[in-house]
C-alpha positions in Angstrom: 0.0 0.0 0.0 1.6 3.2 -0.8 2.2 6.6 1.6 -0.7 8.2 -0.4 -3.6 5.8 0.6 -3.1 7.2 4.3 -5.1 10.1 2.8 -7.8 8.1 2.3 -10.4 7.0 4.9 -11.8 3.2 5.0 -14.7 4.0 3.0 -17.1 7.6 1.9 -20.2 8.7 1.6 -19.7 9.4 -2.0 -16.6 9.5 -3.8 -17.0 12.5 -7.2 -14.6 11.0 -10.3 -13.3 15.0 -11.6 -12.9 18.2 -9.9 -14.3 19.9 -12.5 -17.3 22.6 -12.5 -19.7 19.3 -12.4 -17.6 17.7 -9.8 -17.2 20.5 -7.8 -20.8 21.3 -7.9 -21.8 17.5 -7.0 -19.6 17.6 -4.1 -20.9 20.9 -2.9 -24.4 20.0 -3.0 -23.5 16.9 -2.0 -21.5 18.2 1.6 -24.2 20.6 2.0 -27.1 17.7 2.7 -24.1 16.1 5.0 -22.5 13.6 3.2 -19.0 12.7 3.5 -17.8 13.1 0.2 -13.8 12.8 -1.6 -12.9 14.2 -4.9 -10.7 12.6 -6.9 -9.2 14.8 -9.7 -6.3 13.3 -12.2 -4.7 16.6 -12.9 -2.9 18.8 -10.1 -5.4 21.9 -10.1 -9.2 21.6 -10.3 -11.5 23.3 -13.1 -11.2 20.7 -16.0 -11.5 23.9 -19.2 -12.6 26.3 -16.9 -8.7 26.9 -16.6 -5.7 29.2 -18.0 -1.9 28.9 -18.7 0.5 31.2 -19.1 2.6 31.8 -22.3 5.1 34.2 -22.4 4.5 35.5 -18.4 1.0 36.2 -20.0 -2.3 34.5 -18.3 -4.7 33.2 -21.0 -8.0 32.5 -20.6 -8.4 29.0 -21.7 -11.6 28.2 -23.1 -15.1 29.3 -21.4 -15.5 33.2 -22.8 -19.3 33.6 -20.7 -21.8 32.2 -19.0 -25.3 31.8 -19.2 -28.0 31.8 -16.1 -26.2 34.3 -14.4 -29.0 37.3 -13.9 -27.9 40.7 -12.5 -28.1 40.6 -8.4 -31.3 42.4 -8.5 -32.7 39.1 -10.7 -30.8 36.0 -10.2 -30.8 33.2 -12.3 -29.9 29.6 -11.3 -26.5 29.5 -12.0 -25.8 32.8 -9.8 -28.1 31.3 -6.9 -26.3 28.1 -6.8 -23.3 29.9 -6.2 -24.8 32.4 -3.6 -26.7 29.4 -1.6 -23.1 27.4 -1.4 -21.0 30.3 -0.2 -19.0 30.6 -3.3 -18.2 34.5 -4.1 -17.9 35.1 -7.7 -17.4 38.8 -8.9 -19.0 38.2 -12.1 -19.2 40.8 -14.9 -21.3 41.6 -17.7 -20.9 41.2 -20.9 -22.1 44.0 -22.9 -23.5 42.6 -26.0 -24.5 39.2 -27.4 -22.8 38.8 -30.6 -22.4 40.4 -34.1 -23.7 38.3 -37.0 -21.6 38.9 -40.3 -22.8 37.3 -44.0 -20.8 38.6 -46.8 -23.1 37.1 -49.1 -26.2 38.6 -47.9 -25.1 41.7 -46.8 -26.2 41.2 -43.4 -24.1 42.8 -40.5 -25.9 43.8 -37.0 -25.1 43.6 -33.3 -27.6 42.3 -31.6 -28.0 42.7 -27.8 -29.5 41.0 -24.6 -32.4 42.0 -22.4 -32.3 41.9 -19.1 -34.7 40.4 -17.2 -36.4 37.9 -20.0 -37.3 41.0 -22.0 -36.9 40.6 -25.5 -37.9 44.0 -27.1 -34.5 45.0 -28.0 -32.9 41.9 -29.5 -36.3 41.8 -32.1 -35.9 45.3 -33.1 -32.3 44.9 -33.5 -32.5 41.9 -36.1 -36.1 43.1 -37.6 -34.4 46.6 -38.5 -30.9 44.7 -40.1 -33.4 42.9 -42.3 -35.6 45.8 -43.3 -38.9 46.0 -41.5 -40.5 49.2 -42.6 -43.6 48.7 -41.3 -43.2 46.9 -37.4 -44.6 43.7 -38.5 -41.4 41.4 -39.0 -40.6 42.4 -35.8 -43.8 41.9 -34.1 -42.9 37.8 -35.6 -39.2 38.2 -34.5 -40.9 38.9 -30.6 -43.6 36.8 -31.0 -41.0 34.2 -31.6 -38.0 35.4 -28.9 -41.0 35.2 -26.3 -42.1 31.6 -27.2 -38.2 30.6 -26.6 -38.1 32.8 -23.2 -42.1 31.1 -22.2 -40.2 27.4 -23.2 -36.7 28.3 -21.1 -38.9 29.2 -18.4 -40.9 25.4 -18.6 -38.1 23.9 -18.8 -35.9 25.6 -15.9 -39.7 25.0 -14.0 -39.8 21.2 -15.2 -36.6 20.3 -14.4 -37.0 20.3 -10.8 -41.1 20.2 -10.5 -42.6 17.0 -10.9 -46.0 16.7 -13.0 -48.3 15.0 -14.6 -48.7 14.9 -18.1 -52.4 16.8 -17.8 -50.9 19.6 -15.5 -47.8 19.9 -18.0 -50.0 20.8 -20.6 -52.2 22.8 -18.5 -49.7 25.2 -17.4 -46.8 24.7 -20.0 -49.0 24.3 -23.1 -45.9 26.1 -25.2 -43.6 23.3 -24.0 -45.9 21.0 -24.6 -47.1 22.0 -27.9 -43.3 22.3 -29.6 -41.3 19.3 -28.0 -40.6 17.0 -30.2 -40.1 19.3 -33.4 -36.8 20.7 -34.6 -36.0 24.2 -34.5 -36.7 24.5 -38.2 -40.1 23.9 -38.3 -40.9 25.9 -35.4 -39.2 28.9 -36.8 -41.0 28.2 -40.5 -44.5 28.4 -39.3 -43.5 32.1 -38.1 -42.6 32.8 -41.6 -39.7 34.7 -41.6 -37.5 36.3 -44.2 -33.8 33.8 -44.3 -31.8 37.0 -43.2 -33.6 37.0 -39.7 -33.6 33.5 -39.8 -29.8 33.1 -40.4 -29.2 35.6 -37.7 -31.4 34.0 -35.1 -29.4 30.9 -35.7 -26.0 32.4 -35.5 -25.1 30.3 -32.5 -26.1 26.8 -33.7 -22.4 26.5 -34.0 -22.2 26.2 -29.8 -24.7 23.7 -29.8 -23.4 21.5 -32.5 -26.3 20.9 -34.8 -27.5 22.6 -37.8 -31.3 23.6 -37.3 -32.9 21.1 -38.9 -32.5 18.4 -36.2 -31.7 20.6 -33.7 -34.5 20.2 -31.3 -36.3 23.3 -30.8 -36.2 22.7 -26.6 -32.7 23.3 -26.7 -32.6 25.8 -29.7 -35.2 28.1 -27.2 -34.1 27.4 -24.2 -30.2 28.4 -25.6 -31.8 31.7 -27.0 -34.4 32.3 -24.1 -31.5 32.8 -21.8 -28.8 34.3 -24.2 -30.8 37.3 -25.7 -33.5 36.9 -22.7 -30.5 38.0 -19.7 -27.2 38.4 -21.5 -24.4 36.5 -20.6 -21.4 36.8 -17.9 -18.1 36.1 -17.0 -15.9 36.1 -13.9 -13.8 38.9 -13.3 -10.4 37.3 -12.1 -11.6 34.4 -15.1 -12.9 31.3 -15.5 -10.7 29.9 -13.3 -12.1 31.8 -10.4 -15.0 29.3 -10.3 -13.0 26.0 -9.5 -10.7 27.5 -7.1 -12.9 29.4 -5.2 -15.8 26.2 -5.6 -12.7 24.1 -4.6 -11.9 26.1 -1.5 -15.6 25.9 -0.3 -16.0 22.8 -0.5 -12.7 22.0 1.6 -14.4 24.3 4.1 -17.5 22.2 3.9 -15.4 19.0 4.9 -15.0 18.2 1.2 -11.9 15.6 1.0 -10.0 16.7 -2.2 -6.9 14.8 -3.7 -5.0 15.7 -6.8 -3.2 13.4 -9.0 -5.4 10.8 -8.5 -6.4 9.1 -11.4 -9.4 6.7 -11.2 -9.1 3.8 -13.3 -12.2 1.7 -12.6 -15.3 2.0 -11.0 -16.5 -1.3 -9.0 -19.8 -3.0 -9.5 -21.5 -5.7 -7.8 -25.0 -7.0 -8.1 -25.9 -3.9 -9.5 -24.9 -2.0 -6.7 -21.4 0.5 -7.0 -18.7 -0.7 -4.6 -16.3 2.0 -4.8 -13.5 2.7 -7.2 -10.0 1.6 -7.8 -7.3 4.1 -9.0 -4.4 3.7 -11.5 -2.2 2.5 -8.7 -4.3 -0.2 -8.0 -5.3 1.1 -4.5 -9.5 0.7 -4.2 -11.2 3.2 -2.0 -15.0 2.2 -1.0 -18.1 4.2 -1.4 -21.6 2.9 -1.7 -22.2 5.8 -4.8 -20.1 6.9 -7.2 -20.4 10.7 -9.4 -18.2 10.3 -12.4 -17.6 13.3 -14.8 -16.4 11.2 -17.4 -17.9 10.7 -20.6 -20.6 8.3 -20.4 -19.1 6.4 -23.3 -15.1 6.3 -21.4 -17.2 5.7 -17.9 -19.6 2.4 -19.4 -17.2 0.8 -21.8 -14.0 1.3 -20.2 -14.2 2.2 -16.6 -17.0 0.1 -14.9 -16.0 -3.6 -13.9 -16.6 -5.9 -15.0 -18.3 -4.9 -17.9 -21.6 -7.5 -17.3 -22.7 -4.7 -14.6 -23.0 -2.1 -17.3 -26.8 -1.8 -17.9 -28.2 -2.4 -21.4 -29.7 0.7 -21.7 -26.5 2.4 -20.9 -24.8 0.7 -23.8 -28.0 1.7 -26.2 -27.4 5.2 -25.2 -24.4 5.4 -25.8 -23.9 4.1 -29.5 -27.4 5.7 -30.1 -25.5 9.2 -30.2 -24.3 10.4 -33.2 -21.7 12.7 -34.0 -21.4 16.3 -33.5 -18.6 18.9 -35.0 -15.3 19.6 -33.3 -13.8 22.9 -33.5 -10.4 24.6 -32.4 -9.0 28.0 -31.2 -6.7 30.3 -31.7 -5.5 32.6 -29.1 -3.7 36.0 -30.3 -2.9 38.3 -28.2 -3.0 42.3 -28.8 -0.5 44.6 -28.9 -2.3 47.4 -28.6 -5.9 48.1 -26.7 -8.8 47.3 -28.7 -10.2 50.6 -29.5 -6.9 51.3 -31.5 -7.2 47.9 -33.4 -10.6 48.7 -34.0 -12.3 45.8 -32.2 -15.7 46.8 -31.3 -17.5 44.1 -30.5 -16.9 41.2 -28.4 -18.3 38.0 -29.9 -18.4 37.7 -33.5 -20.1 35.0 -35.6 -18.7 35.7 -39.5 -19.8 33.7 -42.4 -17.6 35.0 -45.1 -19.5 32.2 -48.2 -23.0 32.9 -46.5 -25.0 30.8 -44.0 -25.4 27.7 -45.4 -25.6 25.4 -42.2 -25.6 21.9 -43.6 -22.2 23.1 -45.9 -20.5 24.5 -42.8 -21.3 21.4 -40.8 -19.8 19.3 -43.7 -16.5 21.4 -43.6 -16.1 21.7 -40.3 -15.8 17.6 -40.6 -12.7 18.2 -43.2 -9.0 19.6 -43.0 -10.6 22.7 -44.4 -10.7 25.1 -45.4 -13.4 26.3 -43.1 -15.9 29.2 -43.7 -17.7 29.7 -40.4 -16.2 31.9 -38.3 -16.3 32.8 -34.4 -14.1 35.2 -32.6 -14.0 36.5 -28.8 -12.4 40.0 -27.8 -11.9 39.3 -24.0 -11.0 42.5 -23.6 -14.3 44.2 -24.3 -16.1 42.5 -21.4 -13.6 42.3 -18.6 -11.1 45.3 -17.7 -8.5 42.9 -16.2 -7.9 41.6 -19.4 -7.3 44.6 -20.8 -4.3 45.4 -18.0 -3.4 41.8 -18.7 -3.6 40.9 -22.2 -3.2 43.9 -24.4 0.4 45.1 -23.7 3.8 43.2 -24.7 
């Protein structure tokens, strides 16, 4: 047995496979209802992508540019509450708009920005008026449409933690009800709006990794109910201030954390988890087991032995098909923004026009690729400014 496993008790309440912003969380809700819980996190920091590294004595925000369900303090949103009811003190900033939408080919080029509190008024004029709307109507169907994503992002934040029957569902979430199970395309056709608003709408299918006609309209409104309904955030002192600081609590809420501790395989008997055993070989015990990992790593590789994995968790996983992959490219500015003429913060650019299904096809290639995102940190968050913009 080696020096490390006299860090480890017999056995825990719970044991949470990742210290990332899912582990984390787990283990904070988790300590709060009083269970003993240990973290077990491969790397030797916590946060998973919500990290940065340093290249050239410069910090670099790694990969999460905002977050959504934040809310202003005045009108939280779930994501801002969860942090308040666990202790954990972010300082999170605003961003100040929600992106500008770029298509050479149709000539379109707006900024488009959030409401505030679920209020959609000034994202619809925004897009109706890039379009042409002389008369008000095509932005009366660009609201009428923005508020059927903010009524179905409410119903779902409501379902997701209300139980219901299927009468009272349709009762009091007749929206939900009435477009599940349709993609996002043929709810937005039956509005019957002009491709230019259309293609702007859909700007940020690119996050969610489906073109619109199979995107399900759920997500599709429940991605724009809270993007263009509250705006979106990020931390001041980065995304890494949400591990450490979640990290930190939950050490102070008798959380057991250990670094460098890679977990290997997840024990199973009579249906029942048993604990886990790590890469060295040494097995800790824990009647329930929280693992970040993909469920395809987690069911194929990591449970033993393998006749414990349900069947219904192997039909779920090779049920899923395959999404894009993308890749950044950090640069960082010599000068401030203003003076490189940067304006805006996020950017969706489709130099060849909006042609989903073609994008999606390239983005499966070498390249080249003609879809186009871009984030000026900068714009949102003044230590980045101090910190990125000068040599």
């Amino acid at each position: 047995m080696s020096d490390k496993s006299k860090c480890f008790k017999k056995s825990y309440d719970v044991i949470v496979i990742g210290g990332a912003l899912a582990g984390l969380a787990s283990a904070l809700t988790l300590a709060k209802k009083g269970h003993d819980v240990l973290v077990l996190e491969q790397h030797n920091l916590p946060g998973g992508v919500a990290t940065s590294f340093v290249r050239g004595g410069v910090e670099i925000e790694g990969t999460l540019h905002e977050m959504m369900s934040i809310g202003p303090k005045e009108y939280p949103l779930k994501i801002r509450n969860f942090f308040d009811e666990m202790g954990v003190d972010i300082d999170w900033l605003r961003v100040p708009d929600a992106y500008r939408f770029i298509d050479d080919v149709s000539g379109v080029n707006v900024l488009v920005h959030p409401g505030t509190h679920g209020d959609m008024e000034i994202p619809a004029k925004e897009i109706a008026d890039a379009v042409g709307d002389s008369d008000g109507k095509l932005y009366e169907k660009v609201l009428r449409l923005l508020n059927l994503c903010h009524t179905v992002y409410q119903s779902v934040n409501t379902l997701s933690v209300t139980h219901m029957s299927k009468a009272q569902m349709l009762l009091k979430h007749p929206e939900f009800v009435k477009t599940a199970g349709y993609s996002a395309k043929e709810v937005i056709d039956t509005f019957d709006l002009p491709q230019k608003a259309i293609d702007i709408l859909c700007a940020y299918w690119i996050y969610v990794g489906n073109v619109i006609d199979t995107l399900p309209f759920t997500i599709f409104a429940f991605l724009l109910g809270d993007y263009l309904g509250y705006g979106s955030y990020v931390p001041r002192k980065f995304s890494f201030e949400m591990p450490l600081k979640m990290a930190e609590r939950a050490t102070e809420m008798g959380v057991q954390i250990e670094y460098g501790q890679r977990v290997s395989k997840i024990l199973v008997k009579n249906g029942h988890v048993e604990g886990v055993r790590l890469e060295s070989g040494e097995e800790i015990a824990s009647r329930y087991v929280v693992c970040s990992a993909y469920p395809n790593k987690a069911y194929a590789e990591m449970v033993e032995p393998q006749s414990e994995v349900p069947e219904g968790a192997f039909k779920f996983v090779n049920a899923k098909t395959l999404g894009l992959t993308c890749f950044s490219v950090v640069m960082l500015l010599d000068k401030d923004p203003e003076e490189l003429n940067i304006k805006d913060y996020s950017t969706f650019y489709a130099p060849n026009g909006m042609d989903q299904k073609k994008i999606f096809e390239e983005i499966a290639t070498p390249g080249p690729y003609n879809y186009i995102t871009s984030i000026c940190t900068n714009l949102a968050n003044p230590e980045a400014k101090r910190r990125y913009s000068r040599k």
